[in-house]
Backbone as CSV, one residue per row, in Angstrom:
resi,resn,N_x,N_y,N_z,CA_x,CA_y,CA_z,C_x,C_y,C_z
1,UNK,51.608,135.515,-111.791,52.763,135.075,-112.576,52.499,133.707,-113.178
2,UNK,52.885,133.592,-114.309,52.993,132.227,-115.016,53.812,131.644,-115.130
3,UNK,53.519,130.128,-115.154,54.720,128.889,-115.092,54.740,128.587,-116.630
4,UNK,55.525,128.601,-117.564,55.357,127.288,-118.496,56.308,126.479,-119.054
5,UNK,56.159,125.307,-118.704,57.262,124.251,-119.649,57.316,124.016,-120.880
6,UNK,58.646,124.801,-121.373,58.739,124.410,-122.807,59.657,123.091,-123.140
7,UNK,59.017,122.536,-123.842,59.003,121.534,-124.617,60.141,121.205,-125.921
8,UNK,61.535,120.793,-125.609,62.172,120.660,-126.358,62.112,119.909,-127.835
9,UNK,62.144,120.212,-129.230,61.781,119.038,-129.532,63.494,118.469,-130.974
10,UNK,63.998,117.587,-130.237,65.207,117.793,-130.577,65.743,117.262,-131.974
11,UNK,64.618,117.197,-132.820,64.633,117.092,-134.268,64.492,118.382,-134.543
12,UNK,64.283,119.183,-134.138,64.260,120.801,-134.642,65.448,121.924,-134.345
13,UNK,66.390,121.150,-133.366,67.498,121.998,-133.107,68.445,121.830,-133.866
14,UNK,69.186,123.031,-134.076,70.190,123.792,-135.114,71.353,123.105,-134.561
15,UNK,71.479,122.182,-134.884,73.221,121.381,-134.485,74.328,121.461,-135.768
16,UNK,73.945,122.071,-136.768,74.665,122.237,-137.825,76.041,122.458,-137.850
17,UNK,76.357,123.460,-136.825,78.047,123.231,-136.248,78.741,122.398,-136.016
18,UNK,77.718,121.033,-135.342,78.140,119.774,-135.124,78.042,118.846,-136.118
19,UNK,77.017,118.798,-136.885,77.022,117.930,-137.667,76.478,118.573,-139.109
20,UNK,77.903,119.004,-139.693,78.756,119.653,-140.817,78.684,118.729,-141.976
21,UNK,77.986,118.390,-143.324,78.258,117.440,-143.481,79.055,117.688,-144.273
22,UNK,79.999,118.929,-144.734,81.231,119.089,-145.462,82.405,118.737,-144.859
23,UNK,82.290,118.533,-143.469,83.142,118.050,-142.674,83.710,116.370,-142.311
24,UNK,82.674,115.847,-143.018,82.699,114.557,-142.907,83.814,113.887,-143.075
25,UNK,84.410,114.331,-144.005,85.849,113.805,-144.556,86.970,114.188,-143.597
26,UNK,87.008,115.042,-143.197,88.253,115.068,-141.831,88.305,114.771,-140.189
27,UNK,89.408,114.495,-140.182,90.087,113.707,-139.363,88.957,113.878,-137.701
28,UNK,88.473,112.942,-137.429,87.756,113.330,-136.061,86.330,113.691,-136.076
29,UNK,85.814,114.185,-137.480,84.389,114.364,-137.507,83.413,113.231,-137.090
30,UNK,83.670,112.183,-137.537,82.777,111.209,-137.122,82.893,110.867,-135.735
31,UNK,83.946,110.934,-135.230,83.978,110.625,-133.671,83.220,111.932,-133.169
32,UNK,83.240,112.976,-133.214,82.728,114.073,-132.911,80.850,113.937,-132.837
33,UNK,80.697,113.508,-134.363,79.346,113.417,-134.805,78.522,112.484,-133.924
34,UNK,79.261,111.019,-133.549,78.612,110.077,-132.985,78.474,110.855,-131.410
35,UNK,79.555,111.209,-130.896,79.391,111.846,-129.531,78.378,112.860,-128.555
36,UNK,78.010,113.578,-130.392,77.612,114.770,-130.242,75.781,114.180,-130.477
37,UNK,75.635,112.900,-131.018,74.091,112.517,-130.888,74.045,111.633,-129.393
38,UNK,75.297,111.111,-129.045,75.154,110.939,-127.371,74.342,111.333,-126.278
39,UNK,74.929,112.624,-126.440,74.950,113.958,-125.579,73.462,114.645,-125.690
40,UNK,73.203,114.134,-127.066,72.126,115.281,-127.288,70.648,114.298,-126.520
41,UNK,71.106,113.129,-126.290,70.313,112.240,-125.372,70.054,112.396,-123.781
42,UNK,71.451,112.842,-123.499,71.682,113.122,-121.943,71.338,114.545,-122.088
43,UNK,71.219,115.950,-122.920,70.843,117.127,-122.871,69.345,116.669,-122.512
44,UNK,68.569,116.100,-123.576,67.084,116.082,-123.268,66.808,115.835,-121.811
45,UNK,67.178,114.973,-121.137,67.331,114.691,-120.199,67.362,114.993,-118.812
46,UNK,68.435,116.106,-119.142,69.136,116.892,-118.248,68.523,118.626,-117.819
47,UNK,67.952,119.135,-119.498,67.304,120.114,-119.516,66.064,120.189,-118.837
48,UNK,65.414,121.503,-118.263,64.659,121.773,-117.641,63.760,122.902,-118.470
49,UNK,63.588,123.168,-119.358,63.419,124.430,-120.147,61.939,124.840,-119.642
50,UNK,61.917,126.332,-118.847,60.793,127.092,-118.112,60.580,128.366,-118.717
51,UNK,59.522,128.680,-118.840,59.595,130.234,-118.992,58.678,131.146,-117.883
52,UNK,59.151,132.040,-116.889,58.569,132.559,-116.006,58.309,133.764,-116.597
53,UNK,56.948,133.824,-116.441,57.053,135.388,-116.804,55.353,136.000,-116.423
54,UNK,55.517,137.371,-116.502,54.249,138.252,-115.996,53.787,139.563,-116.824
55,UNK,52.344,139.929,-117.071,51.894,140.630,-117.508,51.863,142.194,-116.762
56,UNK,52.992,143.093,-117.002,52.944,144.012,-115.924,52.081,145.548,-116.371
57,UNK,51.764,146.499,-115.400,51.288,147.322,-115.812,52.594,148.658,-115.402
58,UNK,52.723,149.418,-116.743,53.752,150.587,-116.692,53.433,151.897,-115.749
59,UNK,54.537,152.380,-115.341,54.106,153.707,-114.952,55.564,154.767,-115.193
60,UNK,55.728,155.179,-115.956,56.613,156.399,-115.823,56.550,157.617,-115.265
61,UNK,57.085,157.914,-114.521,57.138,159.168,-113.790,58.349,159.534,-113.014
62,UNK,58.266,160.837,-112.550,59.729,161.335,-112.247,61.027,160.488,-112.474
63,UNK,61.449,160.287,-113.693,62.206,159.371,-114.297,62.379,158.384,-114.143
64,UNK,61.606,157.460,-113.507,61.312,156.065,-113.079,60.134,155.517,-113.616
65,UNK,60.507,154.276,-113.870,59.049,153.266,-114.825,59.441,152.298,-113.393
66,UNK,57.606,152.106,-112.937,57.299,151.308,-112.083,56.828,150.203,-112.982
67,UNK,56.881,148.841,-112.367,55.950,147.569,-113.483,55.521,147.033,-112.092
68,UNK,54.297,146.574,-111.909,53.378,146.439,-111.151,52.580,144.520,-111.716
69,UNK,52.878,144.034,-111.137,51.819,143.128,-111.262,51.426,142.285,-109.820
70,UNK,50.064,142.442,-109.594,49.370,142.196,-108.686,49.809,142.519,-107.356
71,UNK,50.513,142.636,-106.645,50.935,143.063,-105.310,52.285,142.951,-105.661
72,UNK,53.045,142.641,-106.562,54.500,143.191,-106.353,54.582,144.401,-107.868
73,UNK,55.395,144.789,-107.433,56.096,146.261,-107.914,57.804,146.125,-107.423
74,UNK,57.976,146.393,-108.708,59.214,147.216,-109.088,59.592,148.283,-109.654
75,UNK,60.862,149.028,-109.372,60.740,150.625,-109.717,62.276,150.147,-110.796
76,UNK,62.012,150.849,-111.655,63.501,150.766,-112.932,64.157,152.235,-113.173
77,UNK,65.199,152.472,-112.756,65.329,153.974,-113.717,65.548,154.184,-114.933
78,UNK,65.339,155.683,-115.501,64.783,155.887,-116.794,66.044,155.601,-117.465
79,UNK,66.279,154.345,-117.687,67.833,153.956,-118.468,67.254,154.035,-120.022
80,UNK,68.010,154.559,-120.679,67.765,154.945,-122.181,67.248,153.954,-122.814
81,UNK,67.724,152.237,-122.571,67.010,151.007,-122.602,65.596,150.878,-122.553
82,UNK,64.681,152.067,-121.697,63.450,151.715,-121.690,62.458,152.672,-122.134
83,UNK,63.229,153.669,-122.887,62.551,154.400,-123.900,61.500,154.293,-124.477
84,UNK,61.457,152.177,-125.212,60.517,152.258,-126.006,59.339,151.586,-125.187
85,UNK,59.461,151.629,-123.824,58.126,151.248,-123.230,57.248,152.213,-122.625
86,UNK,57.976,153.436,-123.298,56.898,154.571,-122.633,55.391,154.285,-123.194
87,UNK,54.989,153.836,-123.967,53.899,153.857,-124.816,53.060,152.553,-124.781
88,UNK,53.422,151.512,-123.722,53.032,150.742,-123.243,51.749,150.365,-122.913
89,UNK,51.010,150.036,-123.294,49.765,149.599,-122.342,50.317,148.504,-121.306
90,UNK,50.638,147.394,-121.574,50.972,146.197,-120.696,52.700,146.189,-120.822
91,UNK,53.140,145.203,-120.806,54.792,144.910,-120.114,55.004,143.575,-120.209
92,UNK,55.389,142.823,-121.133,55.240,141.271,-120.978,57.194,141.435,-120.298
93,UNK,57.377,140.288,-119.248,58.516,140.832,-118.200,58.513,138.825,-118.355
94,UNK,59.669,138.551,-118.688,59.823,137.706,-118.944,61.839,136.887,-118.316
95,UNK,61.336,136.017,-118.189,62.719,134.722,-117.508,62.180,133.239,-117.910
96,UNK,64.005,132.944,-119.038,63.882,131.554,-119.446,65.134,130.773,-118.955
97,UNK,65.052,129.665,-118.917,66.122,129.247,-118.635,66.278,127.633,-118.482
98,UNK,67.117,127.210,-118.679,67.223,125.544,-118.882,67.799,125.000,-118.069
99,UNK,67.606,125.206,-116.889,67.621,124.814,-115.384,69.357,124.752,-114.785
100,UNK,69.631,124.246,-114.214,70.753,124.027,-112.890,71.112,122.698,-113.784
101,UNK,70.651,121.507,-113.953,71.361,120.298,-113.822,72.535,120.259,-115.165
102,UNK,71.883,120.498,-116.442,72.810,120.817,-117.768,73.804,121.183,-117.141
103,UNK,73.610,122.548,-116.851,75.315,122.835,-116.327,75.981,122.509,-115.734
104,UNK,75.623,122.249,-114.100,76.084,121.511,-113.622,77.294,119.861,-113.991
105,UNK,76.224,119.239,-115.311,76.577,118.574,-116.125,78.258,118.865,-116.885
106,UNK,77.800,120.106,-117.304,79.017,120.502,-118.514,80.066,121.226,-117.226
107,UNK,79.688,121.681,-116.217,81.240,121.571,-114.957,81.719,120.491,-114.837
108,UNK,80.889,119.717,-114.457,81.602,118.346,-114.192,82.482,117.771,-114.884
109,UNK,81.889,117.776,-116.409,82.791,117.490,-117.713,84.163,118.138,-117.687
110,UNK,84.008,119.582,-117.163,85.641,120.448,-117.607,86.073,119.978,-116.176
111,UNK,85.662,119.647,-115.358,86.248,119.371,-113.886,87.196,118.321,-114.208
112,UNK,86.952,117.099,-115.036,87.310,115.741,-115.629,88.501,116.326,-116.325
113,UNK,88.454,117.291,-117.237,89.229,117.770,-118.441,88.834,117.105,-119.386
114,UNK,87.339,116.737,-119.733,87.004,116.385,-120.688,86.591,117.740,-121.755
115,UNK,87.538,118.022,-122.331,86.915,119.401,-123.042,86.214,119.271,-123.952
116,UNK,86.078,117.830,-125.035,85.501,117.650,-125.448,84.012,117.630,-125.708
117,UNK,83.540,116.939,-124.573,82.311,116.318,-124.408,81.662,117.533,-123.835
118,UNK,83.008,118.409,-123.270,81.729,119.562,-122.184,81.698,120.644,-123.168
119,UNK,82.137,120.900,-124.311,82.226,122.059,-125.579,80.674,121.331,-126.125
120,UNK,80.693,120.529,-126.784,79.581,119.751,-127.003,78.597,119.818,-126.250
121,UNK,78.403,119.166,-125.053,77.148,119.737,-124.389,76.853,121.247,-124.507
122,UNK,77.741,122.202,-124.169,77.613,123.409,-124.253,76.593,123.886,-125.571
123,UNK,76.995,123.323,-126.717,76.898,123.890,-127.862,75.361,123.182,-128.257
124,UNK,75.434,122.264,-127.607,73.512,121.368,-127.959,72.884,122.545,-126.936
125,UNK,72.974,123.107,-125.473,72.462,123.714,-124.349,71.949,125.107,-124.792
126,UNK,73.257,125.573,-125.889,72.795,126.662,-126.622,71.938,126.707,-128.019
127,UNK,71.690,125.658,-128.639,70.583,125.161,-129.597,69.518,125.312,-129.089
128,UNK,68.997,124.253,-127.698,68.017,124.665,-126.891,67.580,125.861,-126.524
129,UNK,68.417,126.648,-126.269,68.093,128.242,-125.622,67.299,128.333,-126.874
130,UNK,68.036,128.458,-128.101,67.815,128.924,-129.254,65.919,128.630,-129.701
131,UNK,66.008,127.683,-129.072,64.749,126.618,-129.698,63.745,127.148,-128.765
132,UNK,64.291,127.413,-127.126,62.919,127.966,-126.199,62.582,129.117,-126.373
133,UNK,64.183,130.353,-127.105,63.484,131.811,-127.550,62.557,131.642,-128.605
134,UNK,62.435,131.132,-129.396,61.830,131.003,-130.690,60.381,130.872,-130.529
135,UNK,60.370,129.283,-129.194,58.851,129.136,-128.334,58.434,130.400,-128.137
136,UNK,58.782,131.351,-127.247,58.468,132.346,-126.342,58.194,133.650,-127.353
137,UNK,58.834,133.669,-128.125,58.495,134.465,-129.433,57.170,134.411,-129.695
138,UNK,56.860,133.090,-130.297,55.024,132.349,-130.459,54.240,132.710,-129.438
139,UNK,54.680,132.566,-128.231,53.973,133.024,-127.415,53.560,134.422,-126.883
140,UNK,54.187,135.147,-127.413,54.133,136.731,-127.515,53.200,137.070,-128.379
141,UNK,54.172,136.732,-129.675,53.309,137.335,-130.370,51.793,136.594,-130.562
142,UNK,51.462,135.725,-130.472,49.962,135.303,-130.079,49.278,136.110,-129.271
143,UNK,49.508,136.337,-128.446,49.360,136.922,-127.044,49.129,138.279,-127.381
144,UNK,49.775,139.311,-128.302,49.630,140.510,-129.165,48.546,140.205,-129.676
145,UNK,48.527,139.556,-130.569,47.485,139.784,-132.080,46.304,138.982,-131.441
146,UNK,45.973,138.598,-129.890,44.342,138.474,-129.987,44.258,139.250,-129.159
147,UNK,44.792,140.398,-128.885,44.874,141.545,-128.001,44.764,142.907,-129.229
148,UNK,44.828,142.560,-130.177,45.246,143.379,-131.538,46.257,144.604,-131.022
149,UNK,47.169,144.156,-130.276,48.219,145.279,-130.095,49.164,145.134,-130.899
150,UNK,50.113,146.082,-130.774,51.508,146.170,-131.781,52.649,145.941,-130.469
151,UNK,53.991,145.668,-130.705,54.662,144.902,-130.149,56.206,146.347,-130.095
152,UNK,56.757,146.693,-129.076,58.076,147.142,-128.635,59.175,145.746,-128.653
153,UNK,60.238,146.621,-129.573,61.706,145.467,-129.669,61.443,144.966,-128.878
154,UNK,61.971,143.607,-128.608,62.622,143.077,-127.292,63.660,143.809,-126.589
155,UNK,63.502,144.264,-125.479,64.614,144.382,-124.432,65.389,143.397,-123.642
156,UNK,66.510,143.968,-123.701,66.993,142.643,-123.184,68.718,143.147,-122.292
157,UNK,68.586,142.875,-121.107,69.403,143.676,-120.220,70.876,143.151,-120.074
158,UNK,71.643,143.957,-120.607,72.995,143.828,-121.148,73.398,143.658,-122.855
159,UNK,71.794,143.493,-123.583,72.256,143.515,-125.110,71.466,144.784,-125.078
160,UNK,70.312,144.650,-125.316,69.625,146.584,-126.173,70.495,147.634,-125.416
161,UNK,71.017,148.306,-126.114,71.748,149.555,-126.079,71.047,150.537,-124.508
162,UNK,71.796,150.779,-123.645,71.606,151.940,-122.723,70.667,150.772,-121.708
163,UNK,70.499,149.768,-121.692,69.869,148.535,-120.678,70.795,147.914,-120.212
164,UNK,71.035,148.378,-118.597,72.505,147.702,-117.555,72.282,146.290,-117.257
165,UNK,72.916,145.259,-117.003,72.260,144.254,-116.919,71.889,144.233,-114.761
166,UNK,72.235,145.192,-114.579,71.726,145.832,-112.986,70.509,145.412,-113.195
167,UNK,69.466,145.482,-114.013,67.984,145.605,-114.101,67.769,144.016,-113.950
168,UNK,68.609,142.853,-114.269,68.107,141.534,-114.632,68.188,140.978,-113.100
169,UNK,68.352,141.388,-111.650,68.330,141.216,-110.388,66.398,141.977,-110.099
170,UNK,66.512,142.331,-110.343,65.287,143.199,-109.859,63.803,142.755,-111.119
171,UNK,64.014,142.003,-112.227,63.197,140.890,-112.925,62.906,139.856,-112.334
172,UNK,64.195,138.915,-111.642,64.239,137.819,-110.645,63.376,138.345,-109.650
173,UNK,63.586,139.239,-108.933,62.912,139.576,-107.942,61.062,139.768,-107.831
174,UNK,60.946,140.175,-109.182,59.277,140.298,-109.916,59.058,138.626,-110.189
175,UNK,59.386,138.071,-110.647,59.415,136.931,-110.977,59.781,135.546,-110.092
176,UNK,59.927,136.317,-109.301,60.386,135.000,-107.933,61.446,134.232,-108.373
177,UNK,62.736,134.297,-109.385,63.168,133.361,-110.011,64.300,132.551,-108.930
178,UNK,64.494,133.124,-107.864,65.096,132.559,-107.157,64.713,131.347,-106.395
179,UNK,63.441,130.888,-106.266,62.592,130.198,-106.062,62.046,129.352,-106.976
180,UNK,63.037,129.466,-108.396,62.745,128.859,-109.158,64.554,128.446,-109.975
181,UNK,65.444,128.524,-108.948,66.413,128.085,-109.230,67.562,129.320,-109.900
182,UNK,67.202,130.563,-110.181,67.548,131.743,-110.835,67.875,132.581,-110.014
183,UNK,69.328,132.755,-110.389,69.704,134.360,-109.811,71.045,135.285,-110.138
184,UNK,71.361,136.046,-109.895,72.120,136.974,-110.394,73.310,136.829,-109.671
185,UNK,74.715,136.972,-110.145,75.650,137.586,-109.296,76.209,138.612,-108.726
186,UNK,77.354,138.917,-108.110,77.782,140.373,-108.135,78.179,141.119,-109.526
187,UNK,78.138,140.405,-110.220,78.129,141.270,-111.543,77.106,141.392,-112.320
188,UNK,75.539,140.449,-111.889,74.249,141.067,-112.185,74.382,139.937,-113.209
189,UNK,75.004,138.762,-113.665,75.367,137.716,-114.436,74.374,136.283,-113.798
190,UNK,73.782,136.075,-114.886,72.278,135.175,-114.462,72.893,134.025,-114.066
191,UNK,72.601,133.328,-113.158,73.186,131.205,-113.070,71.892,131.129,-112.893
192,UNK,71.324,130.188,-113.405,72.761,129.094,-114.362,73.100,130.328,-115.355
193,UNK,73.203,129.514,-116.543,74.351,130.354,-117.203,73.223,130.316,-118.531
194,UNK,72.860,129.553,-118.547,71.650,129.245,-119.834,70.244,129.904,-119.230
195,UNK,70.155,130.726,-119.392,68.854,132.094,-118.852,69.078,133.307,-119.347
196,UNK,67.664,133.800,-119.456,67.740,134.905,-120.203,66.712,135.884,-119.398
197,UNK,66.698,137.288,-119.378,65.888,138.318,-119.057,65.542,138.800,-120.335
198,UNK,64.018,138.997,-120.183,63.570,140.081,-121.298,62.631,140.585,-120.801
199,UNK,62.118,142.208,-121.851,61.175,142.718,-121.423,60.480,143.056,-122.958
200,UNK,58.933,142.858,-123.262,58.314,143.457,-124.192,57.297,144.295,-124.158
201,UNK,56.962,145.782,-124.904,55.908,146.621,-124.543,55.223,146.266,-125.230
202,UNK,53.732,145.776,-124.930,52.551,145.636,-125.778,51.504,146.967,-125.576
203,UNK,50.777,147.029,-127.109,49.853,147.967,-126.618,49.679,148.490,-128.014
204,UNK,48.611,149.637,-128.154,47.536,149.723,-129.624,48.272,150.985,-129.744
205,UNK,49.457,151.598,-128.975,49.946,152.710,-129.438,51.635,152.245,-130.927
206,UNK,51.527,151.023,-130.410,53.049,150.415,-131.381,52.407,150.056,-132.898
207,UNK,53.313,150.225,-133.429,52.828,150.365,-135.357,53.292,148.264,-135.375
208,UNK,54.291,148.264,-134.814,55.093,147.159,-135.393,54.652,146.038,-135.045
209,UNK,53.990,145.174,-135.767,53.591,143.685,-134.886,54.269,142.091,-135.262
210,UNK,55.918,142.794,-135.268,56.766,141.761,-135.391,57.705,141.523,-134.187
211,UNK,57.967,140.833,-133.604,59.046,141.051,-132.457,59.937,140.394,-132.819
212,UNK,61.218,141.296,-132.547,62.592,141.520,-132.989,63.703,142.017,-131.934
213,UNK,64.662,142.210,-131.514,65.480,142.691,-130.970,66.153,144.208,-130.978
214,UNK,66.580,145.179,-130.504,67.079,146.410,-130.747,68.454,146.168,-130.857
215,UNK,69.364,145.298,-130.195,70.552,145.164,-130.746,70.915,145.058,-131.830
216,UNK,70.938,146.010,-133.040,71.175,145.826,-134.136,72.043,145.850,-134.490
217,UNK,73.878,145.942,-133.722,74.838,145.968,-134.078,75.886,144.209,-133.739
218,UNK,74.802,143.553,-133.245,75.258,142.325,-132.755,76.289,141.670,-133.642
219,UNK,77.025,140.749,-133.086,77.857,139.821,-134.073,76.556,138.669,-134.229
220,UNK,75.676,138.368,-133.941,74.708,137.059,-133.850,73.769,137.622,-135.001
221,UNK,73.978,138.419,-135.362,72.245,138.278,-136.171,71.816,137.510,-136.847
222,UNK,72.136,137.244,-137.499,72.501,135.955,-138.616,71.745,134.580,-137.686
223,UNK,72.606,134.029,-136.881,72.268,133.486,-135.798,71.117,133.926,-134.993
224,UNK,70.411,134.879,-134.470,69.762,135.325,-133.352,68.503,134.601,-133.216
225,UNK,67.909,134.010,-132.163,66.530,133.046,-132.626,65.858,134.234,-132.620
226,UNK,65.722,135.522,-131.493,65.048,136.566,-131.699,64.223,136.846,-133.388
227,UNK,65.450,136.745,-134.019,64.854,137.693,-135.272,64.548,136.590,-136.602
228,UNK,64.130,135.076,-135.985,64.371,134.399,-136.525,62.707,134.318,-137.075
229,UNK,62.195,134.105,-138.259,61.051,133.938,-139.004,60.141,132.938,-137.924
């Protein structure tokens, strides 16, 4: 399994919500604006941005896909979600996430009733996400094309269609993420709260060597770093 620290770099994040510059003229923007480059001081700070993840090998059979890497194994059932990894050579099995303290951070804030400041952090925390999918993207697809494979959507457990987010407990578990500060609830809901599960099929049987998302009915697309150039 691999460790890697991604590297925020906070001249490149999408704060445009925050700092509107058609907005300038009404009431509170500038207090907003100054607050919101505050924050984005104590985010750097505060963030932890990791990406855990492992090169697995597939196995489908009696309606179960096993992913295997090095002495651990996990078994998935054949949820309609994993359709497009029948054709798999490898399994890139992937966990990101921008650690415990941020949030922690932005509780504290609504604990205060500062709703302000903790909407704001929130909204820089989700720029970041934005900024480490985008990393991890690069890193895929690199990772494809000196492999000369073609690339399966991103999966992603609770958005691609017929993928329970049941499956994002049993990723942690491949991934040790609990041991790395990550884990699921009784509703299979990642904490912290800024983490993500994914899964990608690599391999010389896929035509497509763009990676993209299968949720194609999202309200985000527009938004999505996934499908972002």
């Amino acid at each position: 399994m691999a460790v890697v620290e991604i590297k925020i770099v906070s001249s490149d994040l999408d704060l445009s919500i925050l700092f509107d510059r058609t907005n300038r003229a009404k009431k509170g923007q500038n207090v907003i604006t100054r607050k919101a480059k505050e924050l984005l001081v104590v985010a750097e700070e505060l963030a932890r941005p990791v990406l855990l993840y492992d090169i697995c090998t597939p196995d489908f059979k009696e309606g179960t896909l096993t992913l295997s890497a090095d002495d651990r194994i996990i078994t998935l059932g054949r949820h309609d979600g994993l359709s497009d990894l029948e054709i798999a050579s490898e399994v890139f099995v992937g966990l990101a996430t921008l650690g415990r303290v941020i949030e922690e951070e932005i509780q504290r804030y609504n604990s205060m009733n500062e709703v302000l400041t903790s909407y704001l952090l929130s909204e820089i925390s989700v720029a970041m996400m934005g900024q480490v999918i985008k990393k991890i993207k690069n890193i895929i697809l690199n990772m494809a094309r000196q492999r000369y494979f073609g690339l399966s959507p991103v999966l992603i457990p609770g958005s691609t269609p017929g993928l329970p987010l049941s499956v994002q407990p049993l990723i942690l578990e491949l991934l040790d993420g609990k041991n790395h500060g990550v884990n699921a609830n009784e509703h299979y809901m990642l904490r912290p709260f800024y983490s993500v599960t994914f899964m990608v099929g690599m391999g010389p049987n896929y035509a497509n060597d763009e990676l993209f998302p299968k949720c194609l009915g999202c309200s985000r697309m527009d938004t999505c770093a996934w499908r972002s150039k």
